[in-house]
C-alpha positions in Angstrom: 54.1 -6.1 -29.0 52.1 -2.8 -28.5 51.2 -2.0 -32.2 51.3 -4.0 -35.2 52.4 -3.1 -39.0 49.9 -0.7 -40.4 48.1 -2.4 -43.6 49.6 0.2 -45.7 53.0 2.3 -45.6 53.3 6.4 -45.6 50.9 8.3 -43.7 47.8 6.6 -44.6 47.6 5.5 -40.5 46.5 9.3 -40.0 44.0 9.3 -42.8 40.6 11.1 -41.1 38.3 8.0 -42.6 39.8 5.2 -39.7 37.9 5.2 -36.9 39.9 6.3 -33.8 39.9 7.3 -30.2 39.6 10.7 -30.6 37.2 10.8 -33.0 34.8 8.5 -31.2 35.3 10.8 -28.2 33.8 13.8 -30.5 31.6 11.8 -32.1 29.8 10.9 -28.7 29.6 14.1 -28.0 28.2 15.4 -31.6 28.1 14.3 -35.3 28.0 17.3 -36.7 31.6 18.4 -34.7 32.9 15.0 -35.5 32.4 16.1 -39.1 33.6 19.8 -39.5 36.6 18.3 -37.4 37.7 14.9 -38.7 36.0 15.0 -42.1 36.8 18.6 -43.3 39.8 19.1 -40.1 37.9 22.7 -39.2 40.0 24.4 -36.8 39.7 25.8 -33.5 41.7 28.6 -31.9 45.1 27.0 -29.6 45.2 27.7 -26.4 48.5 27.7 -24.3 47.0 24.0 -22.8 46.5 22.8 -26.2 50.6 23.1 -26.9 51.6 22.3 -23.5 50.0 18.9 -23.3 51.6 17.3 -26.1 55.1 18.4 -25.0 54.3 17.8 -21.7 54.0 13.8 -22.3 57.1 14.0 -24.8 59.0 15.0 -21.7 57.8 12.7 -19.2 58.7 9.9 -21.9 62.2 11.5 -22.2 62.7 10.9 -18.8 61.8 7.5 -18.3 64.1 6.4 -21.5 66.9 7.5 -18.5 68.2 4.3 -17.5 70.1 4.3 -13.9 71.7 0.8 -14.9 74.0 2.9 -17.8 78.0 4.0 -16.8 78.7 7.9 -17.7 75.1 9.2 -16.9 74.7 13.1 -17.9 73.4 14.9 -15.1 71.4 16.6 -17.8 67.9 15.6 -19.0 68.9 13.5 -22.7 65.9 14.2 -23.9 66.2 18.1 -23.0 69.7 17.6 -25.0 68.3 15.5 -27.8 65.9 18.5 -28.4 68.3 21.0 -28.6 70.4 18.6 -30.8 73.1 19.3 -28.6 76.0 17.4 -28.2 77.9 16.5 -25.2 80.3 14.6 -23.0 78.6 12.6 -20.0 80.7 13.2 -16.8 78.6 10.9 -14.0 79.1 7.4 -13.0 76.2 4.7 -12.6 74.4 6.8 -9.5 74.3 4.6 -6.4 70.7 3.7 -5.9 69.7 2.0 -2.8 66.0 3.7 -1.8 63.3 4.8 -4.2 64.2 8.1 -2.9 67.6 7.3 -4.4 65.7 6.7 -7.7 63.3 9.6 -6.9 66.2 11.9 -6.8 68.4 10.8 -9.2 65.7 11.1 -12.2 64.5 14.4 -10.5 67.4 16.2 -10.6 66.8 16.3 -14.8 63.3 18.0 -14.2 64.4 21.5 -14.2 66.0 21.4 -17.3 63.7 19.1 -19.4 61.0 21.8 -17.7 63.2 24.6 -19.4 62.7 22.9 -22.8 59.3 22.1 -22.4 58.5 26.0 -22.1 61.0 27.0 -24.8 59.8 24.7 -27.3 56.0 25.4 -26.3 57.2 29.0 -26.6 58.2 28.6 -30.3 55.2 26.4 -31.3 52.7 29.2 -29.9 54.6 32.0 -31.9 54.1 30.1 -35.4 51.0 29.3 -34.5 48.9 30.7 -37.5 45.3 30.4 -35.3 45.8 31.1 -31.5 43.0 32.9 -28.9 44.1 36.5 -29.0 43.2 36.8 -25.4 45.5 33.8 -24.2 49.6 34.2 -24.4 52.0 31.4 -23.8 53.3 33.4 -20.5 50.3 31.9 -18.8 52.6 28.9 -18.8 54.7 28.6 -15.9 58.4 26.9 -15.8 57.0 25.3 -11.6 53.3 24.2 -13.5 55.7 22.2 -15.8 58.1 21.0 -13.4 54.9 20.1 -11.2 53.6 17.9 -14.2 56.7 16.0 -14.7 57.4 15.2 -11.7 53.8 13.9 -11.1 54.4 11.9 -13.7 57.7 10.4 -12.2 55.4 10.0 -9.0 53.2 7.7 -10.8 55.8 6.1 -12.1 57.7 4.6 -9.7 54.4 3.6 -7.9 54.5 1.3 -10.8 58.2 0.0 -9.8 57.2 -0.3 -6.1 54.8 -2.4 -7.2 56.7 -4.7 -9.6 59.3 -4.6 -6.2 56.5 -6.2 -4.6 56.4 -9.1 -6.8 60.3 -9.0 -6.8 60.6 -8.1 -10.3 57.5 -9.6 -11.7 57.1 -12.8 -13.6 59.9 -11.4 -16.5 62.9 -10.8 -14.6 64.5 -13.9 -15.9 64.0 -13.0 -19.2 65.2 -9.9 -18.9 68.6 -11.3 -16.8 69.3 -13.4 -19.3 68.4 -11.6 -23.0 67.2 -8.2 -21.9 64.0 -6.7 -22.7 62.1 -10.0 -24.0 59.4 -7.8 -26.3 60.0 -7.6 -29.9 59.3 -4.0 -29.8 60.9 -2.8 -26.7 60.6 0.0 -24.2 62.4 3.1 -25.7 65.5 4.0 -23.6 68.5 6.5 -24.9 70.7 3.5 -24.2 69.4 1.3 -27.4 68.5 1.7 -30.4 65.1 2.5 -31.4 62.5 0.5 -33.0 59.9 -0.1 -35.2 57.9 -3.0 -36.6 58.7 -2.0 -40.3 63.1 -1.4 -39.8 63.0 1.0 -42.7 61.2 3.8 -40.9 63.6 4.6 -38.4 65.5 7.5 -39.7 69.3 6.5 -40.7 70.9 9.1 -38.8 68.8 8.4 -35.8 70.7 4.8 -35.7 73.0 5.7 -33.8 73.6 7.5 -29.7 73.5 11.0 -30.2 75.8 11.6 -27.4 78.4 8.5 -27.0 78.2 6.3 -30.0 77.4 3.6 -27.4 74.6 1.2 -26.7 74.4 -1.2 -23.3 72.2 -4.6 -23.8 70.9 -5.6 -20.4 70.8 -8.6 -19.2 71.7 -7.9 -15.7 74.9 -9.8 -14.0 72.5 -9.7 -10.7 71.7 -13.1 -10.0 69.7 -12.5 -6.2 67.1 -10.4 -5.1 66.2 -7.7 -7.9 67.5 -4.6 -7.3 66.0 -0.8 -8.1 68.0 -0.2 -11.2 67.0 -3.4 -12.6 63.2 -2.5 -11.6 63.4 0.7 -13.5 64.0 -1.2 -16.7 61.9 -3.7 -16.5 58.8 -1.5 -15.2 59.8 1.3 -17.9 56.6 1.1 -20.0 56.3 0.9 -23.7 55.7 4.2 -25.1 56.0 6.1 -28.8 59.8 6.8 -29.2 60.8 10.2 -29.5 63.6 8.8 -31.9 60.7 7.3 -34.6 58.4 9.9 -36.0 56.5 7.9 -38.0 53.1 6.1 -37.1 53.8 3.8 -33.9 49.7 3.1 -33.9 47.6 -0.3 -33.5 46.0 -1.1 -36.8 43.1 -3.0 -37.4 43.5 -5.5 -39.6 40.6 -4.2 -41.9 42.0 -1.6 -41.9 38.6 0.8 -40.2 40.6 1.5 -37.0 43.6 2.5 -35.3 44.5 4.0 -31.8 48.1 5.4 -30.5 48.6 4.5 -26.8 50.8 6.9 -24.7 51.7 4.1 -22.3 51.3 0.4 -21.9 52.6 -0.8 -18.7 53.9 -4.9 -19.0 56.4 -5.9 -16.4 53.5 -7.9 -15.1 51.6 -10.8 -16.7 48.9 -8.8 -17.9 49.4 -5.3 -20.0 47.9 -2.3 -18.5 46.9 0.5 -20.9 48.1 4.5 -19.8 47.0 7.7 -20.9 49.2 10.6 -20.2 46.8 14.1 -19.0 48.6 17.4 -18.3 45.7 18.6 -16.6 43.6 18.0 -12.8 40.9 15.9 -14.4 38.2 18.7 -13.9 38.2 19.8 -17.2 34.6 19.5 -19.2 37.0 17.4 -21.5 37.8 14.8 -18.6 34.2 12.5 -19.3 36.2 11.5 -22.8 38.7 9.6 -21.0 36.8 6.5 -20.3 35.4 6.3 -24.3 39.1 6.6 -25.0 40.8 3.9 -22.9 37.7 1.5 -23.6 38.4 1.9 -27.5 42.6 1.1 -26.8 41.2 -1.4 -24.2 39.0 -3.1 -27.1 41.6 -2.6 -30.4 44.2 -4.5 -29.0 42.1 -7.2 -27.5 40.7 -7.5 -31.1 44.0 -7.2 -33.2 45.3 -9.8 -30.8 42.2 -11.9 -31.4 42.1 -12.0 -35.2 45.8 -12.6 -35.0 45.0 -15.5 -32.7 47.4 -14.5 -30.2 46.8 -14.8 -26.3 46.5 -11.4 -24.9 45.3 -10.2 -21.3 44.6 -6.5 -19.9 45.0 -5.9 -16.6 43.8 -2.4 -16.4 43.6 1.2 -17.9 44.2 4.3 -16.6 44.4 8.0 -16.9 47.5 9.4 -15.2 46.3 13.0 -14.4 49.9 15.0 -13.6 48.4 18.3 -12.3 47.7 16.2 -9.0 48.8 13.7 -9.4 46.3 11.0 -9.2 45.1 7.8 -11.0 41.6 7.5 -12.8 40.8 3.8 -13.0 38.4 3.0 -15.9 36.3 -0.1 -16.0 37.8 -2.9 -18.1 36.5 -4.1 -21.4 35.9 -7.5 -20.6 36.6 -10.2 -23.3 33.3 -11.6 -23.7 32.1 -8.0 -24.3 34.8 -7.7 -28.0 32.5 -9.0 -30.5 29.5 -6.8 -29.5 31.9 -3.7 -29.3 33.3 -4.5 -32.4 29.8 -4.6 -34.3 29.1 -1.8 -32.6 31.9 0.8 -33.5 31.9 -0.7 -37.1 28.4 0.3 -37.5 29.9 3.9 -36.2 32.4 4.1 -38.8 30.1 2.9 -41.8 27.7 5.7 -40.9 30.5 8.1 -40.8 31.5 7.1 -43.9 28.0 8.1 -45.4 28.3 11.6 -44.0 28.8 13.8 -47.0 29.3 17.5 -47.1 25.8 19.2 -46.6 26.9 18.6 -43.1 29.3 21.7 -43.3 26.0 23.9 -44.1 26.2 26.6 -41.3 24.0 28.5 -39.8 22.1 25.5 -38.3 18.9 25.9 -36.8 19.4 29.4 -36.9 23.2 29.3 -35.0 26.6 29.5 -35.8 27.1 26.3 -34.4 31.1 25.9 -35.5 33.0 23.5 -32.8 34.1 26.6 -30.0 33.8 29.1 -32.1 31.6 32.0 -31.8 30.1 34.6 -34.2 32.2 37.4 -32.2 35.9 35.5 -32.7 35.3 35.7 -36.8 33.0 39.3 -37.2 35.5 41.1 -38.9 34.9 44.9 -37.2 33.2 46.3 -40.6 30.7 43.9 -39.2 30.6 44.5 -35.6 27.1 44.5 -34.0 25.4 42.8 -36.9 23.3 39.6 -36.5 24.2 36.4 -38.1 21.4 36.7 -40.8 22.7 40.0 -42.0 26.2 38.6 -42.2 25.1 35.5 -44.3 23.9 37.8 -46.5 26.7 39.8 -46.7 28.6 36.8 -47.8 26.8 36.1 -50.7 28.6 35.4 -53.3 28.1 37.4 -56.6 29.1 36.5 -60.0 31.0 35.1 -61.3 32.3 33.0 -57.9 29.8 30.2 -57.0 28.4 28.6 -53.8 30.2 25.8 -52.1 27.4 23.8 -52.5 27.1 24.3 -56.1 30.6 22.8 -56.9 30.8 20.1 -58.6 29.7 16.9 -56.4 29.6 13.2 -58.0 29.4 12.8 -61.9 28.6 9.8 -63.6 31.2 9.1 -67.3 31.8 6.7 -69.8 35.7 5.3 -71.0 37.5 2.9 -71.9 40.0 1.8 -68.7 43.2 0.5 -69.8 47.1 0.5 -67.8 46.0 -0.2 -65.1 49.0 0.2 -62.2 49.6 0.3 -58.3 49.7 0.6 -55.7 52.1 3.6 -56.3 52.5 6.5 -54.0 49.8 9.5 -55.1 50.8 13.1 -53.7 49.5 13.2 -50.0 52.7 9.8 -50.1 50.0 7.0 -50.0 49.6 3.7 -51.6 47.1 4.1 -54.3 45.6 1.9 -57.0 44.8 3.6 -60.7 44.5 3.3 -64.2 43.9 5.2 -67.7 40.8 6.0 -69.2 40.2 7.4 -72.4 36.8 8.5 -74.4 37.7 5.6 -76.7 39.9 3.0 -77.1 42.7 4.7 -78.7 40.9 8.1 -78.0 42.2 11.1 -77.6 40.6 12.2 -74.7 42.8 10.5 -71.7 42.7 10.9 -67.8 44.1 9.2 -65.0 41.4 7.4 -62.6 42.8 7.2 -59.3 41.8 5.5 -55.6 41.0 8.5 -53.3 42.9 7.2 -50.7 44.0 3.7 -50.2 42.0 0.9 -50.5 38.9 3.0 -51.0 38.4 0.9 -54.6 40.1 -2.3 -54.4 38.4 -3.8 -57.7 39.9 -0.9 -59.8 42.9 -2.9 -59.7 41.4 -6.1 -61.1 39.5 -4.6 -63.9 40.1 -6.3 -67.6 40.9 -3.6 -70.5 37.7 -2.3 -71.8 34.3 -0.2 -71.9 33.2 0.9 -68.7 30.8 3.0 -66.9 31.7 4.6 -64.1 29.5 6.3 -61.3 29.7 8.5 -58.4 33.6 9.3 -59.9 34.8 12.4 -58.1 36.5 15.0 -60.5 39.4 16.6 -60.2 43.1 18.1 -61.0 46.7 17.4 -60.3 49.6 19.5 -62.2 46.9 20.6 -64.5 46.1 17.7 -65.6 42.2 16.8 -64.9 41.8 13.3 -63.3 38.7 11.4 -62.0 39.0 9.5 -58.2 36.6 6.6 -56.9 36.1 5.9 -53.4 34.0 3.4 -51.5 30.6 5.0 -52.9 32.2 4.5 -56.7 30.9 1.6 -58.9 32.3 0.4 -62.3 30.3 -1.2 -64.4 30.7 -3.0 -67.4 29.4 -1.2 -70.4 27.0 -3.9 -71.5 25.5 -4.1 -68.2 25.1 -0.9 -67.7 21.2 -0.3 -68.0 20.3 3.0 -67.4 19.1 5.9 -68.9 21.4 8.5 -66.5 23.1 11.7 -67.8 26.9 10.5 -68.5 29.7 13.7 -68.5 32.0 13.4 -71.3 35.6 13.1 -70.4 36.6 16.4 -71.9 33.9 18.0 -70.2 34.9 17.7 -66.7 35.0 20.8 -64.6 38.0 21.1 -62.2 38.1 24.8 -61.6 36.1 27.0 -59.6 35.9 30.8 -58.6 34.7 31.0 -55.1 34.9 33.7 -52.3 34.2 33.5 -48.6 34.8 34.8 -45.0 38.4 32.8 -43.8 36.8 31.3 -40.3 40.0 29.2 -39.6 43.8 29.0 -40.3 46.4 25.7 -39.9 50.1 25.2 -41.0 51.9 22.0 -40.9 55.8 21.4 -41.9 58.6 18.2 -41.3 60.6 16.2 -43.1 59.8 12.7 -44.8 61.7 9.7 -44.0 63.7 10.5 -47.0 64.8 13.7 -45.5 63.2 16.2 -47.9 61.0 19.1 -46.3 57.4 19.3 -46.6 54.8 22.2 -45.8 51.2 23.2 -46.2 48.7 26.0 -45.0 45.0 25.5 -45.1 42.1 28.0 -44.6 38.5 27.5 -44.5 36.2 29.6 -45.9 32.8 30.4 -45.0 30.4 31.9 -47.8 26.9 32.5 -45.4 25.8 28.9 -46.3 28.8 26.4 -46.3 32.1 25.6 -45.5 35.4 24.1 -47.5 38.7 23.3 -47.3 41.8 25.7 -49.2 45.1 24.0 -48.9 48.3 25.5 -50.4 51.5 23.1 -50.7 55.0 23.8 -50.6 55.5 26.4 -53.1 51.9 27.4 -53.6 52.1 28.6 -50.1 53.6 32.6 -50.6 53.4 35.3 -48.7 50.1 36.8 -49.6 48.2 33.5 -48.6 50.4 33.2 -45.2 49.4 36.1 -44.1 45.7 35.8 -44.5 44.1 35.5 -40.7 40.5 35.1 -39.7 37.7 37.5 -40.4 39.4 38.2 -43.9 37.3 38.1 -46.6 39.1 36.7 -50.0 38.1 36.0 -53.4 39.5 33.1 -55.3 39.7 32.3 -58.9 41.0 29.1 -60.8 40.8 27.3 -57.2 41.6 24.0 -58.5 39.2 21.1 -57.2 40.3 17.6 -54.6 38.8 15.6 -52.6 40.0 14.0 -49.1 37.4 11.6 -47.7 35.0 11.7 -50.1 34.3 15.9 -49.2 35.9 18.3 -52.1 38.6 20.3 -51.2 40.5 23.4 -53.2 44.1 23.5 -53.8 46.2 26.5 -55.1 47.9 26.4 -58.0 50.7 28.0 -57.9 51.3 29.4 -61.6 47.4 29.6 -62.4 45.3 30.4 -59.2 44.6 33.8 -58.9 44.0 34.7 -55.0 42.7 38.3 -53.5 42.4 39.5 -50.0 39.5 41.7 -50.9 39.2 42.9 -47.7 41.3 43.0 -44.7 40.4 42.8 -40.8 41.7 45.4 -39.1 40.7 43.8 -36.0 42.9 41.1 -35.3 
């Protein structure tokens, strides 16, 4: 099985704190990017590339969930159908395949249309993009760039069922003749149902064919020499279905780590990690790819080795589709896990430690923000002036503050009682909490919540009493102040508490703040939960000559004053409420009692 159950449910598998491929890619190449981009999710303008690639790989796993062994094949591309959420009849028999130009052809022939889709649906992702490079459009994009990428892709594929021909089927094919696809997880195809380790995130309506209302269960009635439809099956590779939107991640086990594979490859007796490029491999980007497959390469020989289960790699490789060619990376050998593993955990524990004086810009006398450059956010009142004059103009004057002067850690005193969990908090993850009050009895109350999950584990196994608490991180949700501990939170027992340290009393607590700033960077996220319901946000950050934060608006906090906003505004904020996400503070709107002002307007963008 490719993943495993993620330690905890909802969407705690994309929290920024685990330790992943990605990140470990920009952390080699800078710890002060990894931080304005994992740790405070600073933005960078989209490019056309940035779109395509993602869509790109969606497609190509479309068209290997095809399957040539099925009666009443749709000429049409199902995946190209499923995205339209269109509806129709297939009108093709099983195609007579006797070559792997047969096969070639067959799956080919859908190209052109999943091609169409790719551009369309890139098309409307670029138009509500709320952050995009003004001198880029997604015209640049060609429908025979596409086609050339997918079809690379199918290239490199059935290199991979020549090969398992080789070996005349591989050391499965009697499984697979006899029960069908013998992994408990199995390779997506239209044909079956999808799957997921935990049932209950598979959407209900997605339970069923889209287009027949019928499912076919290989095994094969071919008892002789394997045959090409059956080595499309069985070579089809393991990849996140389409059908699942939910996490389909590894997870380590404690929880530090987690990867998403585009392909593993395992009709043979060892597992061969993919990654899926829509690009020619000469990109500045192209040195990441061996730091990425090595981290997938290590997590799963890890997971497997904690879970004592025999597991084997055969290979990884980056499957560039501009070309198309294959970019072998060396192996992680077994003997090498434990070292690797005491070596990326030591990563993760120092990127745990970063805290936010790492968003303080200028540094060393430059912008120094990811890609971005001083001209792509000098609004034109500003044109021609240096970075030091515009720092200045950014000053903020009274009464709005300086990031760096709101409220960090505090240290309180309360008496913890109720204690309940894990429940789901409002970002839908598993948290533990508890009541605290001045007093026993007192009438002073706030709820003390994990920050994310499992970032304070003993909160949960806390006796009723007198406690001091440090390093608590204030805060506010539906007006109501609460207090959040993290890993850098300790709870002590009044009566061992020794020190002489400044304690804030709980009424005391400041969860508001006026601030103003220079908007250096727009995002907008929507979907719907398992359940169904919608969700949105928008975030901004702002930039006030010295630091950085985060503004988020939910749902109905969103409005059209704060959608419009674009970079190089300059906006003043007051009765920002304050959160935290990873340990760094972050603003939310309130709806009802935030009061938010585009002082000024770009003209330029």
């Amino acid at each position: 099985m490719p993943y495993v159950k993620p330690p905890l449910g909802g969407p705690v598998g994309r929290s920024r704190m685990r330790l992943s491929a990605s990140s470990l890619v920009t952390w080699e190449r800078g710890q002060r990017d990894w931080f304005l981009k994992y740790k405070i999710a600073l933005k960078t303008p989209k490019n056309p590339e940035m779109i395509l690639g993602i869509i790109i790989e969606e497609a190509l796993i479309g068209l290997m969930m095809e399957s040539p062994s099925c009666n009443h094949i749709p000429k049409r591309s199902i995946w190209a159908a499923w995205m339209e959420n269109k509806e129709y009849i297939p009108t093709d028999n099983a195609p007579d395949i006797n070559s792997i130009n047969n096969l070639k052809n067959w799956i080919t022939n859908k190209v052109p249309d999943a091609a169409k889709v790719v551009w369309n649906e890139g098309k409307r992702k670029w138009d509500e993009s709320v952050f995009k490079r003004s001198d880029r459009a997604w015209e640049d994009v060609s429908l025979k760039i596409i086609e050339k990428m997918l079809i690379g892709g199918i290239e490199l594929f059935l290199e991979e069922i020549e090969k398992c021909n080789e070996k005349n089927g591989g050391p499965h094919l009697e499984k697979w003749r006899q029960n069908g696809d013998p992994f408990p997880i199995p390779a997506p195809c239209w044909h079956q149902k999808a799957k997921h380790p935990i049932p209950e995130k598979v959407p209900k309506h997605m339970d069923t064919i889209f287009f027949d209302g019928k499912y076919f269960d290989t095994p094969f009635t071919n008892k002789g020499k394997v045959n090409l439809k059956e080595l499309w099956e069985i070579t089809r590779p393991w990849a996140k279905d389409p059908r699942v939107w939910q996490p389909q991640r590894l997870y380590h086990q404690d929880g530090w780590a987690s990867g998403e594979m585009d392909l593993m490859i395992r009709w043979d007796e060892k597992a061969k990690i993919v990654d899926i490029k829509a690009s020619d491999g000469k990109s500045k980007y192209s040195v990441g790819l061996p730091i990425q497959l090595r981290f997938y390469g290590w997590l799963i020989q890890e997971i497997k080795r904690i879970s004592g289960l025999k597991f084997e790699l055969s290979g990884l490789e980056g499957w560039y589709l501009k070309v198309p060619f294959r970019k072998i990376v060396d192996l992680i050998s077994t003997s090498e896990i434990p070292k690797e593993t005491e070596r990326l955990k030591s990563i993760w524990k120092v990127q745990q430690e970063t805290n936010r004086e790492n968003s303080k810009c200028p540094v060393d006398g430059e912008l120094n923000l990811l890609s971005t450059t001083l001209e792509s956010i000098t609004p034109r009142r500003w044109e021609g002036e240096n970075l030091e004059k515009i720092c200045k103009n950014l000053e903020p004057e009274y009464p709005y503050c300086k990031i760096l002067s709101i409220p960090d850690r505090l240290n309180v005193k309360g008496y913890i009682s109720g204690k309940w969990g894990p429940l789901s908090n409002h970002f839908g993850e598993l948290v533990h909490g508890a009541l605290i009050s001045n007093s026993k009895g007192g009438n002073v109350n706030l709820t003390l919540e994990e920050s994310q999950p499992n970032s304070h584990l003993e909160l949960s196994d806390l006796s009723d009493g007198e406690y001091v608490i440090l390093d608590a991180m204030p805060g506010i949700w539906r007006d109501m102040p609460r207090l959040y501990v993290d890993e850098k939170s300790k709870i002590i027992p009044l009566n061992e508490y020794k020190s002489d340290e400044e304690l804030t009393r709980l009424g005391r607590i400041l969860t508001k703040t006026d601030i103003q700033g220079l908007v250096i960077s727009r995002s907008k996220n929507s979907g719907r939960r398992l359940d169904g319901r919608p969700w949105s946000m928008e975030s901004c950050h702002l930039w006030d000559g010295e630091a950085i934060i985060e503004l988020v608006a939910f749902g109905s906090a969103i409005g059209g004053k704060f959608s419009s906003i674009i970079c190089g505004d300059l906006v003043k904020i007051r009765g920002a409420e304050l959160g935290w996400r990873n340990g760094v503070p972050q603003l939310r709107l309130n709806p009802r009692k935030t009061k938010f002002e585009v002082i000024e307007k770009d003209s330029s963008n």
